[in-house]
Residue frames relative to the residue before (quaternion, step in Angstrom):
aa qw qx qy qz dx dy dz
X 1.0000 0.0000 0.0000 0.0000 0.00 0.00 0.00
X 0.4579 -0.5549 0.4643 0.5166 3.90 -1.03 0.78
X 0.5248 -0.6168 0.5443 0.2188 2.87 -1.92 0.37
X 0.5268 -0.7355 0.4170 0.0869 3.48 -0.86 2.10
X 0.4499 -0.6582 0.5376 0.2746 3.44 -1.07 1.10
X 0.8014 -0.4637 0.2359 0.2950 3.77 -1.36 0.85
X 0.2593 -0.7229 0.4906 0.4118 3.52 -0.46 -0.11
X 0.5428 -0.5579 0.5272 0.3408 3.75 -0.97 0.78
X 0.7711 0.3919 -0.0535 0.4990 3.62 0.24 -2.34
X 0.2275 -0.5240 0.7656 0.2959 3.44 -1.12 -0.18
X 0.6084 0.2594 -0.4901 0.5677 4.15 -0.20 -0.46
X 0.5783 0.3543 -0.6370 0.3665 4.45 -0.39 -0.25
X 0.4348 0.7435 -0.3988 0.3148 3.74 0.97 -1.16
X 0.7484 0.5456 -0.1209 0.3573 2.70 -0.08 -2.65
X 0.6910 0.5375 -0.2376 0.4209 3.62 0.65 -1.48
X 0.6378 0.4736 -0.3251 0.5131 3.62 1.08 -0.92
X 0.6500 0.6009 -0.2665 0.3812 3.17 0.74 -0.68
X 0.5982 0.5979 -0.0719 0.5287 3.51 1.30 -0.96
X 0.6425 0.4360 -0.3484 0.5251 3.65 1.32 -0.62
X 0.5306 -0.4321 0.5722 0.4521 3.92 -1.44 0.57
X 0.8105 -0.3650 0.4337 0.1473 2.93 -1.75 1.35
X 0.8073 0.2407 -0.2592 0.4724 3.75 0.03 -0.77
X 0.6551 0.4709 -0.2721 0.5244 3.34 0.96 -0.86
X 0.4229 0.4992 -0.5118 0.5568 4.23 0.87 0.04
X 0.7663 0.2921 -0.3550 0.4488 3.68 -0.04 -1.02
X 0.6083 0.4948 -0.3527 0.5106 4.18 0.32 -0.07
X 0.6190 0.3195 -0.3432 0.6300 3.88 1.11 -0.29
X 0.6700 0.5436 -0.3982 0.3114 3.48 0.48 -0.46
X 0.6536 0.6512 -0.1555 0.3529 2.83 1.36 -1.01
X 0.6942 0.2965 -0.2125 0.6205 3.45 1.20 -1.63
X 0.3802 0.5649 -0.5363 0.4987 4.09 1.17 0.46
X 0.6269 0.3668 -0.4101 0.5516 3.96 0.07 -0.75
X 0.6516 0.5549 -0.4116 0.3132 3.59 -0.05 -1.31
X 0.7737 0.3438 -0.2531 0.4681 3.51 0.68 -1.01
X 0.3682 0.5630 -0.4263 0.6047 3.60 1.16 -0.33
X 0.7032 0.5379 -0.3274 0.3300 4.01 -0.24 -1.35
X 0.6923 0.4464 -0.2194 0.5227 3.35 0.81 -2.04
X 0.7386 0.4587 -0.4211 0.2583 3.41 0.35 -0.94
X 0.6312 0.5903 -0.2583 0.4317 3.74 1.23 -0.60
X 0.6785 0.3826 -0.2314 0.5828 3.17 1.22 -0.86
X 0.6007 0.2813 -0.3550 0.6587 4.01 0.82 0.83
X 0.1854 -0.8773 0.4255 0.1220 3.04 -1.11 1.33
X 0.6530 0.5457 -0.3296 0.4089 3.09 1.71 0.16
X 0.5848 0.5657 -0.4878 0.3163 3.32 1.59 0.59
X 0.4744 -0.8055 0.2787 0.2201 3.61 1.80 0.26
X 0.7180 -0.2329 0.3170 0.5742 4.02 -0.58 -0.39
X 0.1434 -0.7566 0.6210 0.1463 4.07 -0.87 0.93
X 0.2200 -0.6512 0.6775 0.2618 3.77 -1.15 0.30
X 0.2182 -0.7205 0.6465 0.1236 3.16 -1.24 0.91
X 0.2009 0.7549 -0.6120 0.1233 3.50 -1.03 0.41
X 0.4582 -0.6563 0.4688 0.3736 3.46 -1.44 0.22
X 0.0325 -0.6803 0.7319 0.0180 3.86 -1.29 0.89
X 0.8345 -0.1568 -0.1671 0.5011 3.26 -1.07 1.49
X 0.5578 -0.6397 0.3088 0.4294 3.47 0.89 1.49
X 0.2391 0.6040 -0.6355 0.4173 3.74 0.84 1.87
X 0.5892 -0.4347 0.5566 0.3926 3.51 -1.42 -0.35
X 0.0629 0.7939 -0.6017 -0.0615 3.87 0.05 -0.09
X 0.0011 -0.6816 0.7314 -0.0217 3.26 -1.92 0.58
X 0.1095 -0.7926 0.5883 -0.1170 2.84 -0.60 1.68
X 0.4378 -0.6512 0.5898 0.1908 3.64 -1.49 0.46
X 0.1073 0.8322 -0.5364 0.0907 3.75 0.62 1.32
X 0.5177 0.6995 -0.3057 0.3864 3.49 0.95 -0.12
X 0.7990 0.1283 0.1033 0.5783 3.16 0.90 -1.81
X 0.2888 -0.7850 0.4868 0.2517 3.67 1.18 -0.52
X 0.1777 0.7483 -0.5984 0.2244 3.71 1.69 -0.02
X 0.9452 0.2450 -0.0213 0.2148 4.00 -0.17 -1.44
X 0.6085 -0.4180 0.5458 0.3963 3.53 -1.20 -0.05
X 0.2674 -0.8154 0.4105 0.3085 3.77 -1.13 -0.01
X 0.2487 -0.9189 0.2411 0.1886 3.03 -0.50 0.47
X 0.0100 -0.8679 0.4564 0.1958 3.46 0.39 0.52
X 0.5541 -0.6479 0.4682 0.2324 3.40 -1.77 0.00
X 0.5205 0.7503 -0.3916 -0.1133 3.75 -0.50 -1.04
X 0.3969 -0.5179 0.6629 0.3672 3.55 -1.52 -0.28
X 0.2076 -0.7172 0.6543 0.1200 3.95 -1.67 0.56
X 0.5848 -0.4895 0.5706 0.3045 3.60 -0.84 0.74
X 0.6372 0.5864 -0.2731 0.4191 3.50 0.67 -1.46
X 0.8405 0.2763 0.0262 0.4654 4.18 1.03 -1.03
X 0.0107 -0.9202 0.3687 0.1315 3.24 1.84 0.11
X 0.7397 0.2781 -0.2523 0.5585 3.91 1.22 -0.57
X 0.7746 0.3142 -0.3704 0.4051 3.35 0.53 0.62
X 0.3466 -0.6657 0.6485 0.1272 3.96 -1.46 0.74
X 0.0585 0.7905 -0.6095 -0.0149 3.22 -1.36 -0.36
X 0.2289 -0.7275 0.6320 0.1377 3.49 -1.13 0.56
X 0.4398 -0.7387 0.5059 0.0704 3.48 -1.04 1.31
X 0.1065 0.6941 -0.7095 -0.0594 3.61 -1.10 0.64
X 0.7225 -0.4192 0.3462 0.4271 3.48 -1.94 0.88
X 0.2936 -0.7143 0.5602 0.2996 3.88 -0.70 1.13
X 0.7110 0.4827 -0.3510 0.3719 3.96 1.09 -0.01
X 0.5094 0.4675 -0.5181 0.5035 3.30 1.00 1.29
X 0.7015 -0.4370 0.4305 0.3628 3.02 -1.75 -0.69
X 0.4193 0.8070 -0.4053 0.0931 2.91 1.18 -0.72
X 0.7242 0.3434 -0.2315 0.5513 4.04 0.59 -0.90
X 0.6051 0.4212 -0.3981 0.5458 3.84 0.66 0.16
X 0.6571 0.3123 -0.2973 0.6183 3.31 0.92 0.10
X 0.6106 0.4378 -0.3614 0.5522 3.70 0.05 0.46
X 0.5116 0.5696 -0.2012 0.6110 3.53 1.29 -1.09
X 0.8423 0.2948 -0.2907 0.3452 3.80 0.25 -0.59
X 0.5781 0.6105 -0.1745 0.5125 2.89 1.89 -1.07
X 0.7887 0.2431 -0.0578 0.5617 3.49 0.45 -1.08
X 0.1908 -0.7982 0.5043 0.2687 3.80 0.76 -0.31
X 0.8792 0.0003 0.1391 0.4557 3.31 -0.43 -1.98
X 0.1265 0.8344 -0.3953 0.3627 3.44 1.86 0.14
X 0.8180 0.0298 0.0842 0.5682 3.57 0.56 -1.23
X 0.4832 -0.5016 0.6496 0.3048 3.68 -1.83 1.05
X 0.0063 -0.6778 0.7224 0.1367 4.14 -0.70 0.88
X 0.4470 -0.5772 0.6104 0.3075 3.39 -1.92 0.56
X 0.7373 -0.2606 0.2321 0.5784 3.66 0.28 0.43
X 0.8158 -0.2759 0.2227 0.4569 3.63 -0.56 -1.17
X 0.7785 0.2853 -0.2360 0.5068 3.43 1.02 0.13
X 0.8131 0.0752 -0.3118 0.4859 3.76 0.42 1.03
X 0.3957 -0.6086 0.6473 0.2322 2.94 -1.75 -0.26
X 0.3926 -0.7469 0.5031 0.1868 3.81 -0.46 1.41
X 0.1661 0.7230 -0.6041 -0.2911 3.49 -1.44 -0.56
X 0.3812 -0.7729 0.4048 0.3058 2.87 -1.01 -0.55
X 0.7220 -0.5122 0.1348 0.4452 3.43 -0.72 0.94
X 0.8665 0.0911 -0.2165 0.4405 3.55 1.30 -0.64
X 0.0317 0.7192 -0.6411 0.2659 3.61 1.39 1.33
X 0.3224 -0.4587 0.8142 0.1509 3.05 -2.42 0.93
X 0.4713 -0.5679 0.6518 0.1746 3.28 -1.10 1.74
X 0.1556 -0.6832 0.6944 0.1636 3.03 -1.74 0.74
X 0.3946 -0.8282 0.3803 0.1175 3.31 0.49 1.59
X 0.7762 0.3370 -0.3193 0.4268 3.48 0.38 -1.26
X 0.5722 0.5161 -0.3552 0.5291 4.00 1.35 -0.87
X 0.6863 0.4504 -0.3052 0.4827 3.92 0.69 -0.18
X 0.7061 0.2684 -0.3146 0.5749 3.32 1.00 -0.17
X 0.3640 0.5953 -0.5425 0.4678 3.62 0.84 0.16
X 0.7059 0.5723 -0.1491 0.3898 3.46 0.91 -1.63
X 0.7019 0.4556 -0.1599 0.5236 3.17 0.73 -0.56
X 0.5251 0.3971 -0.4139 0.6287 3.81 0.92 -0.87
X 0.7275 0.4010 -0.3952 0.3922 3.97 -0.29 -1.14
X 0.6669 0.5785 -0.2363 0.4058 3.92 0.99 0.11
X 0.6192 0.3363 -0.0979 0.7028 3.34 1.54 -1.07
X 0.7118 0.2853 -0.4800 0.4261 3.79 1.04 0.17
X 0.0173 -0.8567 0.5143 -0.0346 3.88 1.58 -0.31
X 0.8573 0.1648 -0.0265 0.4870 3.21 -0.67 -1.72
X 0.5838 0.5484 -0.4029 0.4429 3.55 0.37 -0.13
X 0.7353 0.3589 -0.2824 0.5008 3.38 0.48 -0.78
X 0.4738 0.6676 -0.4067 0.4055 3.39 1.07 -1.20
X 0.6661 0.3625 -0.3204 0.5677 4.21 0.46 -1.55
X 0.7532 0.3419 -0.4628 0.3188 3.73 -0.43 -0.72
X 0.7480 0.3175 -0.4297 0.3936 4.00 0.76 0.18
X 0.3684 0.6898 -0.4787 0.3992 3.34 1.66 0.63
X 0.7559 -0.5010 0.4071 0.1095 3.47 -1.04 1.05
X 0.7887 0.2220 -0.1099 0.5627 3.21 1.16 -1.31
């Protein structure tokens, strides 16, 4: 498996730690991914990771460019994960147009998988850059 940037948190750790074994490697994974996008955009800058509603979170404290995103698996869905976006943006209605049926959406705030989905990687990190750039973009089509 590639080799996973550091943990910030020991409790984000702890949480990986805490997920069944197959599902750890599938959080780990769409964990680098956001780590990945964020490096490979320079105006979304240095993420903080930490836990919000005892999710993984990734947040744009540096620049404030984005929305956070967080990640997780539920006890409640044992074959499915998902990565969370703020349900009071646009974000998933905008993915929705762009990507339609591409992705299982939780209503307005995530995208689901499933334990054995083939990530679409480049449409998921599309997803994710258009998250960590949120508020940024949001001001540059603001009027003022």
């Amino acid at each position: 498996m590639a080799k996973y940037t550091a943990f910030q948190c020991d409790k984000v750790k702890e949480k990986f730690d805490s997920y069944p074994k197959e599902i750890k490697e599938k959080m780990l994974f769409l964990r680098q991914l956001i780590f990945t996008v964020a490096t490979r955009v320079q105006t979304i800058g240095t993420l903080e990771e930490t836990l919000k509603w005892n999710e993984p979170s990734y947040v744009t404290t540096q620049t404030k460019s984005g929305s956070t995103v967080r990640i997780d698996w539920k006890k409640a869905h044992p074959d499915q994960y998902a990565i969370y976006f703020n349900c009071k943006t646009t974000l998933v209605a905008t993915f929705k147009e762009i990507y339609g049926n591409l992705f299982i959406y939780g209503g307005n705030r995530s995208i689901i998988f499933n334990k054995n989905d083939n990530i679409p990687v480049e449409a998921l990190s599309d997803c994710v850059a258009m998250a960590l750039t949120y508020h940024s973009r949001k001001k540059r089509k603001s009027p003022l």
